[in-house]
N, C-alpha and C positions, 0 to 999 in steps of 0.2 A: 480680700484676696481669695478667701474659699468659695465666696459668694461668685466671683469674677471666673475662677474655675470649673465652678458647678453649674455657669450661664455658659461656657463654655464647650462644656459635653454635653449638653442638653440641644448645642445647636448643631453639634458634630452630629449625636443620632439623628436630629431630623434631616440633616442634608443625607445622611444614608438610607433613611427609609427614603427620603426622595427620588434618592441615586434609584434603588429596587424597584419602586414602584415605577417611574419611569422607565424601566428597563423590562419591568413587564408588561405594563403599556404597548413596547415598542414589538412586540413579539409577535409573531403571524398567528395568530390565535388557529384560523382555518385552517392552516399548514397540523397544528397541533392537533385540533380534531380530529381531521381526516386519515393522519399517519395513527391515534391513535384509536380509531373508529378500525379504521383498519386491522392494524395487529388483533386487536377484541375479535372480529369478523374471524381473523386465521385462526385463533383458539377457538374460536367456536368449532369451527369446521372440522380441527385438528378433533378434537374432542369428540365426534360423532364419526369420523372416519376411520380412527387408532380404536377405539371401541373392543373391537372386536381380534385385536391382533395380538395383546398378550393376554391370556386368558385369565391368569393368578392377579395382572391388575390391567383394570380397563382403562383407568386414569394413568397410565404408564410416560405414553409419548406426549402427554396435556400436560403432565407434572415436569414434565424436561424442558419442554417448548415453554412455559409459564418461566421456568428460573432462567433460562437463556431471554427472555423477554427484560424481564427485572433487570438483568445485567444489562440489558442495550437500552434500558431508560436510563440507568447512571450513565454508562456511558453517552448519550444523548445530551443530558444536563450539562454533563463535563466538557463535551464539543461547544456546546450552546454558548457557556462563559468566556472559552477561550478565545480571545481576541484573533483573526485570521491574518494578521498580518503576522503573527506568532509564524505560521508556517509558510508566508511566502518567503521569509529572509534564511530559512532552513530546508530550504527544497532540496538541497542537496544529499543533506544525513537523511532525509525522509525519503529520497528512492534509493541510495546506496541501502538503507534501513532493509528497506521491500525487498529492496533483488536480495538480498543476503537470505532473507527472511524464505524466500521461493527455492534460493537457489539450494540452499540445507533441507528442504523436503527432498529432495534427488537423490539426497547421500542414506536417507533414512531406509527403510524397508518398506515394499509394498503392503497397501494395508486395502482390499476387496483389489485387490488388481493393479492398483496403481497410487503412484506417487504425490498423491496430494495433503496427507495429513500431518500434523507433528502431534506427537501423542505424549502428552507431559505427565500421564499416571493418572492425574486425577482429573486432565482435561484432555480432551484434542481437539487442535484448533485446523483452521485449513487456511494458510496464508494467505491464496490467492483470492480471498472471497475480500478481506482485509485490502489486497493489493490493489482491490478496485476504486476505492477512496481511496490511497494514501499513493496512489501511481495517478491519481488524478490531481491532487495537489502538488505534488512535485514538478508535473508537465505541464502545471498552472505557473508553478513558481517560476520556472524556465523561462515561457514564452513571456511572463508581466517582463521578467529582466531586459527581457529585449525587445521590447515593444515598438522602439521606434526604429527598431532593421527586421520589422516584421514582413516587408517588401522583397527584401535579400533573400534569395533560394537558400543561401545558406545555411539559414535561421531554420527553415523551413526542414532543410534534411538534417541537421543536428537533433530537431523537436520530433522525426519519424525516430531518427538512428537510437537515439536516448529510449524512444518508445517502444522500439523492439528488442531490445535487452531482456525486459519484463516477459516479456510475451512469449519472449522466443525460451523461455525457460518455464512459463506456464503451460506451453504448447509442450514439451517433453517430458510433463508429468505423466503422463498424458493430460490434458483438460481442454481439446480443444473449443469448449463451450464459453469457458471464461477468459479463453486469449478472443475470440470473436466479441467476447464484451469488452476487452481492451481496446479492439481494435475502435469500436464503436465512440468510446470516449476520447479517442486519438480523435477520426475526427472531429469530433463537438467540440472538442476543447481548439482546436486548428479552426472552426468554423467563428467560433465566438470571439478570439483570440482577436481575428480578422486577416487572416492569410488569404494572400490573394487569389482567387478564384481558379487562375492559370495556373497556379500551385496543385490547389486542389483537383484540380484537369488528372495535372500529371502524376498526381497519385493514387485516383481513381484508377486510370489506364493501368498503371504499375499491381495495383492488387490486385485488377482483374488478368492481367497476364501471370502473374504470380499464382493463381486461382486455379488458369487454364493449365498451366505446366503442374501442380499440384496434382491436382484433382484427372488428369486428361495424358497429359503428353506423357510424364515421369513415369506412370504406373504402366501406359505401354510400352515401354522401353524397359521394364522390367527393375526400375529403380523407384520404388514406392516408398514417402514420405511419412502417411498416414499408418497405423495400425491397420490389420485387415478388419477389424469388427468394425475402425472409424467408415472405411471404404465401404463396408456392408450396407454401413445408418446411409450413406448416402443413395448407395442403391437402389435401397430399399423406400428411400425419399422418391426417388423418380420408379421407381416400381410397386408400389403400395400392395398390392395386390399378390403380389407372385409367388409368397411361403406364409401363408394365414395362423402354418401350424407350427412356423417354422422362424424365420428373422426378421418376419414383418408380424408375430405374435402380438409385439408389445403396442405397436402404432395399431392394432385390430381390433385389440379389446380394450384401446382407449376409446376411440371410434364407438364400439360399441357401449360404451358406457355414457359417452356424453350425450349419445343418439335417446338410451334409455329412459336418460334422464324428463325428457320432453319439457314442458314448459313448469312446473311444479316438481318436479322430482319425484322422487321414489320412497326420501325418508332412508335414513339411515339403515333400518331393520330391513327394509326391502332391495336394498342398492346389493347384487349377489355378486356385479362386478369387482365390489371391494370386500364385499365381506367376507365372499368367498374364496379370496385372493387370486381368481381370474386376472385383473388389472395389478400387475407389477408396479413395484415403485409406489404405491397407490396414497402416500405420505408425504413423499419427494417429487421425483423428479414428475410424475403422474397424477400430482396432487390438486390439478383444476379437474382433470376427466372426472376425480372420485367427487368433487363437488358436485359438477351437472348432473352426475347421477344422481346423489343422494337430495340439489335444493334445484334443480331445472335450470332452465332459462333464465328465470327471474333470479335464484340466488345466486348465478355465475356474471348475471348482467349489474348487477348490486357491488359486485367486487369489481369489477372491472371500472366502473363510476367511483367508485372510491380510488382506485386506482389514475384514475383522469382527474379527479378533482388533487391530486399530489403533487402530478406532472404539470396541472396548470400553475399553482402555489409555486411550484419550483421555476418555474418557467419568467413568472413574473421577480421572483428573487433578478432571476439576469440583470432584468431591467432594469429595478431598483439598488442595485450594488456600485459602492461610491468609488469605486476601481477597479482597472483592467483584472487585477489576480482575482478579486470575488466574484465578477461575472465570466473569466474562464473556467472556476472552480465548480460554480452553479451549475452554470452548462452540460461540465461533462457530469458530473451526478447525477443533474436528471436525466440525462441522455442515457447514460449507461444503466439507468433502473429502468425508464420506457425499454429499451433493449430487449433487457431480460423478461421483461412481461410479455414481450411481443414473441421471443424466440420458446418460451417454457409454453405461453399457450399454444402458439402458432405449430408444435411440433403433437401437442398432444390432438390436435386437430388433423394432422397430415397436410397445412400449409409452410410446414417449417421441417429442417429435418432434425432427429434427436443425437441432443448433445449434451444433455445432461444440467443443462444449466436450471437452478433452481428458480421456484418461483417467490417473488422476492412481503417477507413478513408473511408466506402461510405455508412453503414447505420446511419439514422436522428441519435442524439444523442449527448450533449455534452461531457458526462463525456467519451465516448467512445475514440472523435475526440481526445481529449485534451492528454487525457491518451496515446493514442499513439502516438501522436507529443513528447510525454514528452520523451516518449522510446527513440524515432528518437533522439532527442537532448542529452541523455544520453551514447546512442552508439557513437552522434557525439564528444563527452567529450572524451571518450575511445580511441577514432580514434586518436586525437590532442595530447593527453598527449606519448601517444604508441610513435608515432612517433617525439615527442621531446625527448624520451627516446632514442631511437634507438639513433638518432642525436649524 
């Protein structure tokens, strides 16, 4: 009988090292280097560009960006195990979750200007950076439920009307950086989902007339939407040039920083755009210009390859995902991280205009860090379950 119990657990362990080892097998290993090729890449940079900004410690924003790191690789693990059909049958507490979660930053006190933080004493978190995963799963979970009246307009304006709730309350923090990255996952996730095209028509028309009276008609008529500094960034978008010294500073001497940089860089100790704090933000929201200066061309093109080889890993998840909810969920995560790459460089360049949105695994930030590790570990869930399916 002892013999019969102890043949027993001896076969229980190996079917669970089997379970493990099979289940790390199945893992996008590429996706895993390159997400953590990357982050390494951001400390590095973080580490040679904060240098010089607190002087009592030079390891100051390396040491904070490192434990916010740590935290979004547990967190990462923790996505990676949890089974994703976990959150399509709870999409519901998971956007009521989010908008609660946005809507009580509003009630809080402004904290540098505006309404984005919740400050817990020993953390402060920034909802909306959170909201951009967990507002993507939820509008996954929606659109899977209804997948076969995904033809019916109705579907269609229920999965906007439900998507501006979110947005329209990130938009009042102010952030209008990270409601344009909602919006960006609205449609990925409407495109993947498979809404029909003539849908898509008439929602395209609908934001850009919404755009036109926003940005155009409303502000002449004396009834303006935006803040005036947002109204200024855009100005200042289509007039680059017209206050150097003045509200086009910041777009100037990113320009000239990344111009400095030439194809090798400057080297941190020579980069005076950052060190000498000429280039604002020069951590955050500014934090590729302070690259090109300090590693060139080559070490801003080296990020950007890392950054492509994420988006492809992600890209191919779609494909390989064994249901409508994981390849809506794939979609708009990577949709909405290309997004933010495209809009943080594109503005530091003066092809984009500024909005603040950060650049995603290299500016300071935890809720940033973590949020997108959390992505990586959700794709990596996608990836394992896909290909136990296949199996």
């Amino acid at each position: 009988m002892v013999d019969y119990a102890s043949r027993a657990a001896v076969r229980a362990r190996r079917r669970e090292a089997a379970d493990v080892a099979s289940f790390v097998k199945r893992l996008d290993w590429i996706l895993i280097g390159a997400a953590g090729v990357l982050v390494a890449y951001g400390l590095w940079a973080i580490g040679d560009i904060t240098r010089h900004d607190v002087t009592a410690d030079p390891r100051y924003y390396l040491t904070r960006q490192a434990v916010y790191v740590a935290i979004g690789v547990v967190c990462l693990v923790v996505a990676m195990l949890v089974d994703p059909e976990l959150y399509r049958t709870r999409w519901r507490a998971i956007f009521g979750g989010t908008c609660f979660l946005i809507a009580i930053v509003l009630l809080t006190g402004p904290i540098r200007g505006s309404k984005r933080w919740l400050d817990l004493g020993f953390f402060r978190f920034q909802p909306s950076e959170f909201g951009k995963v967990l507002f993507v799963l939820a509008l996954a979970g929606f659109l899977a439920e209804r997948s076969r009246r995904l033809n019916e307009p109705r579907t269609t304006a229920s999965a906007v009307g439900l998507a501006l709730v979110p947005i329209f309350l990130v938009f009042l923090q102010p952030d209008f950086g990270s409601a344009l990255v909602y919006c960006a996952a609205v449609a990925a996730v409407l495109v993947v989902a498979g809404t029909p095209w003539w849908h898509l028509g008439v929602l395209a028309a609908g934001a850009v007339t919404v755009a036109v009276l926003v940005l155009g008609v409303m502000p002449a008529a004396g009834v303006p939407l935006l803040k005036s500094y947002q109204q200024q960034r855009l100005t200042d978008f289509v007039h680059p040039d017209s206050d150097p010294r003045g509200t086009t500073y910041n777009i100037t001497q990113s320009k000239n920083a990344i111009g400095s940089g030439q194809l090798r860089g400057r080297g941190p100790q020579n980069a005076t755009q950052t060190t000498l704090n000429f280039l604002p933000e020069h951590h955050t929201d500014f934090v590729f210009a302070s690259l090109a200066e300090e590693r060139g061309f080559f070490g801003a093109a080296i990020l950007l390859m890392l950054y492509l080889l994420v988006v492809w890993r992600g890209l191919r998840i779609v494909t390989l995902a064994r249901e409508p909810f994981s390849a809506i969920v794939a979609g708009g995560l990577v949709i909405a991280l290309l997004f933010q790459v495209f809009v943080n460089v594109g503005m530091t360049m003066g092809i984009a205009p500024i909005t603040g949105v950060p650049l995603p695994f290299v500016s300071v930030g935890g809720s940033s860090m973590i949020a997108n590790l959390i992505a990586v570990g959700l794709l990596l869930s996608i990836h394992v379950r896909a290909k136990a399916a296949r199996r």
